[in-house]
N, C-alpha and C positions, 0 to 999 in steps of 0.2 A: 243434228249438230247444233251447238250454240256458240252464238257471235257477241263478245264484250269488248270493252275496253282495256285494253291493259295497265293494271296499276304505276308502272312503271317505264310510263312511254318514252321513247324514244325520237319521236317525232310528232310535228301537233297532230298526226292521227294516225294513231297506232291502236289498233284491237287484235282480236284471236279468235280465231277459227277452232273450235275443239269437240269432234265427233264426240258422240253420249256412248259408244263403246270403246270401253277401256283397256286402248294400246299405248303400251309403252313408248315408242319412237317410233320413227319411221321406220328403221332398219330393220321390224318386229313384222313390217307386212307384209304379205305373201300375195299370191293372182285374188284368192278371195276377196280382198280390201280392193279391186280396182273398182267396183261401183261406189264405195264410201268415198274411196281419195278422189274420184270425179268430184265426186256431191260436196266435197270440200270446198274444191276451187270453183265451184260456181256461186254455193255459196260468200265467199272471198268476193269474186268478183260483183256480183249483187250490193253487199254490206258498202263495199268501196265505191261504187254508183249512188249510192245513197247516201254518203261522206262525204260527197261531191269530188273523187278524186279521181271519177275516170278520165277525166281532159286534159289534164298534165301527167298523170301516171303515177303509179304504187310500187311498192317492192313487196314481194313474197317472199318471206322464210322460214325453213325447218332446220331447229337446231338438232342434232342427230348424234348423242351420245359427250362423255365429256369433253371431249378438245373442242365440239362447236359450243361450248359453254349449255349443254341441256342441264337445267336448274327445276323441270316441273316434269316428272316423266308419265306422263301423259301426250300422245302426240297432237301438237296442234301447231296452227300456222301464225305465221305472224303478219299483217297488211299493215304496213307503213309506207304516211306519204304527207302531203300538207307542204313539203319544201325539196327543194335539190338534195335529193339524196349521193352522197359521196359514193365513189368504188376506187379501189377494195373497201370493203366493208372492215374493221379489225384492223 
């Protein structure tokens, strides 16, 4: 997988998590994807230790088809953090 920045951040540090096999959404994976989706969120949490945001905390997310607004369908995550992130989210 590879870890960027996303062009259109939402928070002072937001990047993207995006496996090099190309699945559409989550909703796309089956049992075979559980050692990829692991290797996701370790990767996530690595990149976000190195962002310096393991000490105050990050948010993970997957948007999953159009009502959560999926705009790149390719599945990938998203790590934002840098500030008090609000909830609900939307």
């Amino acid at each position: 997988c590879v870890a960027f920045h996303d062009i259109s951040k939402q928070a002072p540090t937001h990047f993207l998590v995006i496996p090099k096999e190309p699945i559409p959404q989550l909703s796309a994976c089956t049992a075979s994807h559980e050692k990829l989706l692991g290797h996701l969120l370790i990767v996530a949490t690595q990149v976000a230790k190195k962002q310096g945001l393991a000490d105050d905390g990050y948010r993970l997310v997957v948007n999953n088809g159009r009502d959560a607004c999926q705009s790149v369908y390719h599945l990938h995550i998203h790590v934002l953090g840098g500030r008090q992130l609000e909830w609900p989210p939307g």
